[in-house]
RODO-2510 file (C-alpha; in nm, 4 decimals, decimal comma):
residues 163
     n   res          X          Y          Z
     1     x    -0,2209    -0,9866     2,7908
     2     x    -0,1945    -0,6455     2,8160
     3     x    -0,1651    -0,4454     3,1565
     4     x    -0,2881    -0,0738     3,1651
     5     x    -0,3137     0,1953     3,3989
     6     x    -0,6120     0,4108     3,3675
     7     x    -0,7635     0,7416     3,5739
     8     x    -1,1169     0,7993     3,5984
     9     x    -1,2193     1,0650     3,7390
    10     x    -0,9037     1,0889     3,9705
    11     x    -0,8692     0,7268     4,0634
    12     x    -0,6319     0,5146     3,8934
    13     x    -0,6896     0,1675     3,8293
    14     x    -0,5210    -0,1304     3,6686
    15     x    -0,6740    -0,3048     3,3614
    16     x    -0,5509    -0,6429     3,1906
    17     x    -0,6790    -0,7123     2,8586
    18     x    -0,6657    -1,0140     2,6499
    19     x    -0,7724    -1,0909     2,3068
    20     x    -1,0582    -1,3434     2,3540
    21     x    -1,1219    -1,3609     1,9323
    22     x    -1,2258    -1,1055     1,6677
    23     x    -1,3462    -0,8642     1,8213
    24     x    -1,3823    -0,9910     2,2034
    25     x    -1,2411    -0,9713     2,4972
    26     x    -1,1737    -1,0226     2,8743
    27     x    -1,0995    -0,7389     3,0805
    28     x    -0,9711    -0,7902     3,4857
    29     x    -1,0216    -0,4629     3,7041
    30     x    -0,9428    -0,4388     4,0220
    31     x    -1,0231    -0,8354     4,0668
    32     x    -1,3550    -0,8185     3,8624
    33     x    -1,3378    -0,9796     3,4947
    34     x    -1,5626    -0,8784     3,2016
    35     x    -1,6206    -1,0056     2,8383
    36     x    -1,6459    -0,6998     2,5805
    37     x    -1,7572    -0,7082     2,2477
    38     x    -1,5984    -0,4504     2,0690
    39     x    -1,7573    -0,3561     1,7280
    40     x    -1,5828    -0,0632     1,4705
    41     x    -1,8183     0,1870     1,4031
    42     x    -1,5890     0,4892     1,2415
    43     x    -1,2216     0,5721     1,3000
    44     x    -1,1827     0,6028     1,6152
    45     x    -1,5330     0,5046     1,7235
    46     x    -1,6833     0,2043     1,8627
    47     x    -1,9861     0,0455     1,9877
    48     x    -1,8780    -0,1515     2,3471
    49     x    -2,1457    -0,4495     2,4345
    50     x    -2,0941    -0,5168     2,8001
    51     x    -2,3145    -0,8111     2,9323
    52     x    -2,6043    -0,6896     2,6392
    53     x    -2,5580    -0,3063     2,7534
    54     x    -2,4512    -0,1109     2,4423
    55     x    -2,1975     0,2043     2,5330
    56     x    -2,0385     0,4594     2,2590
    57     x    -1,7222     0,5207     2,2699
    58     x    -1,4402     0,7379     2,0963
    59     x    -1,0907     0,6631     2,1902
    60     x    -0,7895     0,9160     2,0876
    61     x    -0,4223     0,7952     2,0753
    62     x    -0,1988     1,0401     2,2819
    63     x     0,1776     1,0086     2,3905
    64     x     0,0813     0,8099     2,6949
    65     x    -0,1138     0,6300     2,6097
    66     x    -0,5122     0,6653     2,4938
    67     x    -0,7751     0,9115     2,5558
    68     x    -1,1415     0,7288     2,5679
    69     x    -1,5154     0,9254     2,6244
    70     x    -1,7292     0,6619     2,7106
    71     x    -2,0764     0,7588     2,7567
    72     x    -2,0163     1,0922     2,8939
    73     x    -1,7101     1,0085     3,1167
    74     x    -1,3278     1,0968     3,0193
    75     x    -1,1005     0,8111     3,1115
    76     x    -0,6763     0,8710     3,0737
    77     x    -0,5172     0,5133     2,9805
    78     x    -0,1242     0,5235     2,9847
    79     x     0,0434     0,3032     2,8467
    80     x     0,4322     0,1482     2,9371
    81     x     0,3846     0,3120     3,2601
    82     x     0,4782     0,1768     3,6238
    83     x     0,2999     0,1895     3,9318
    84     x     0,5483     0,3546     4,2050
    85     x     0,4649     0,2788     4,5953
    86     x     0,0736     0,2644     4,6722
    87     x    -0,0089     0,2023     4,3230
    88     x     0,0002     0,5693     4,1914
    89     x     0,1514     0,7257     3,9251
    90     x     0,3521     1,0362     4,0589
    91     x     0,4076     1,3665     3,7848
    92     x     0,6727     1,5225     3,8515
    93     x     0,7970     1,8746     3,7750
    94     x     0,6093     2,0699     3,4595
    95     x     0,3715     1,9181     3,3048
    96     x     0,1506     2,0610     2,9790
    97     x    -0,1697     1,9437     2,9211
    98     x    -0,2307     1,8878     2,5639
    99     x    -0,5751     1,8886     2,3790
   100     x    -0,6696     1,5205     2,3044
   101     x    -0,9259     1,6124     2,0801
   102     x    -1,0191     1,9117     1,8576
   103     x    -1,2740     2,1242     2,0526
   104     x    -1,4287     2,4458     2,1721
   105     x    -1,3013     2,6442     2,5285
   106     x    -1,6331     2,6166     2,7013
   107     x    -1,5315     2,7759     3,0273
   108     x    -1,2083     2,8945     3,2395
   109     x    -1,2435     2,7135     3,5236
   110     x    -0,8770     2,8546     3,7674
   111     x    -0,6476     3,1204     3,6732
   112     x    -0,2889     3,1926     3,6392
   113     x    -0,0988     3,1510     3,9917
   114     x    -0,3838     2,9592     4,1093
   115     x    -0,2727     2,7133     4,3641
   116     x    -0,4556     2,3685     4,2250
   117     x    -0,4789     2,0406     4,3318
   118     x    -0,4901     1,6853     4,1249
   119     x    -0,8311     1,6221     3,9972
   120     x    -0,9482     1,9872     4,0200
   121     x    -1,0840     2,1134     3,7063
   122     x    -0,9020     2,4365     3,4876
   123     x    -1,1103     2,4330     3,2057
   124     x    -1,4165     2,2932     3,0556
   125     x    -1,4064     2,1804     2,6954
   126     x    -1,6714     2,0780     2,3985
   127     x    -1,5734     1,8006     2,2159
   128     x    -1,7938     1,5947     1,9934
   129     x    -2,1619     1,7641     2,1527
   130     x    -1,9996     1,6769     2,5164
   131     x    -1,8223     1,9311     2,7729
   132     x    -1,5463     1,7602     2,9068
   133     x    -1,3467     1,8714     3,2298
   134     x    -0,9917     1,9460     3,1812
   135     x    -0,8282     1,8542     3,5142
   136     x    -0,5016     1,9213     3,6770
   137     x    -0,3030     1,6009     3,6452
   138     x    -0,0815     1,6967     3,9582
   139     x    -0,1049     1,9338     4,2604
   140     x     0,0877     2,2925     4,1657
   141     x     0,0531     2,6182     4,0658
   142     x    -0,1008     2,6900     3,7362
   143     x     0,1716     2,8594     3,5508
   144     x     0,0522     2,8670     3,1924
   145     x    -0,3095     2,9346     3,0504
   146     x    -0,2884     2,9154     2,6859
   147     x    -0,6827     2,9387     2,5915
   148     x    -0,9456     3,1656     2,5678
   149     x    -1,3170     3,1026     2,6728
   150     x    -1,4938     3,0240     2,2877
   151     x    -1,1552     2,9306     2,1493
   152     x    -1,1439     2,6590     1,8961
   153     x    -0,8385     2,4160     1,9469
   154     x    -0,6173     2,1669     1,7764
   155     x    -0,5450     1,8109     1,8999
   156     x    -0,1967     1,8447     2,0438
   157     x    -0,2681     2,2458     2,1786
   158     x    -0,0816     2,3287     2,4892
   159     x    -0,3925     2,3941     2,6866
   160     x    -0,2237     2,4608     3,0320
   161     x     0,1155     2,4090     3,2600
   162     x     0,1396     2,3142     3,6195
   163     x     0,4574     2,3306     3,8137
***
């Protein structure tokens, strides 16, 4: 079994996941279990059956962990990470936020010296026919903005740094 820490937007939850067979199996959130199918479409892209409900979904290997959009949404997974007191994740000092994906600056969303909190969104960016909100993964000051509005970037780009 396998025990995860993901953020959707802003919350972060606990997953376990255990191999059920090829292909299946049982995921425990938050006290609720589910049975996934999980078929290979392309690299990196999968079809999800959840209960008969089919979801898309491309996930992208990062440092921390993984990177998944899943019908629209962007959900963080780290990986080897531990909960601290209250069952959050604190980041602490600088941080860069790296592209996960190779996309298209959509819209500047905060500016440098903006005072910003967790959550809050800097910029927007199109990846893969979806805008995806960039957020600030700590409260800070935005110290870096390293993109342009209609700039193409490169998975790994240092998008922005909050201190």
């Amino acid at each position: 079994m396998k025990k995860l820490v993901f953020n959707i937007r802003g919350n972060q939850k606990v997953i376990e996941i255990s191999t059920q067979g090829e292909g299946l199996y049982r995921a425990k959130v938050n006290g609720n279990e589910y049975n996934l199918k999980v078929t290979p479409v392309d690299r990196d892209i999968y079809l999800i059956d959840l209960n008969g409900k089919i979801f898309d979904c491309f996930v992208y290997e990062n440092k921390s962990g993984y990177v998944v959009f899943l019908n629209g949404e962007t959900i963080e997974i780290e990986t080897g990470s531990t909960l601290l007191g209250g069952g959050r994740l604190e980041k602490k000092g600088r941080v860069e936020v790296k592209a996960r994906m190779p996309g298209r600056v959509k819209k500047i969303l905060a500016n440098v010296g903006d005072i910003i909190q967790k959550g809050s969104g800097v910029i927007t960016l199109e990846a893969m026919k979806m805008e995806n909100e960039i957020k600030s993964p700590k409260d800070g000051v935005l110290k870096e903005l390293n993109v342009k509005e209609g700039m193409t970037i490169e998975v790994g780009a240092v998008l922005f740094v909050v201190e």
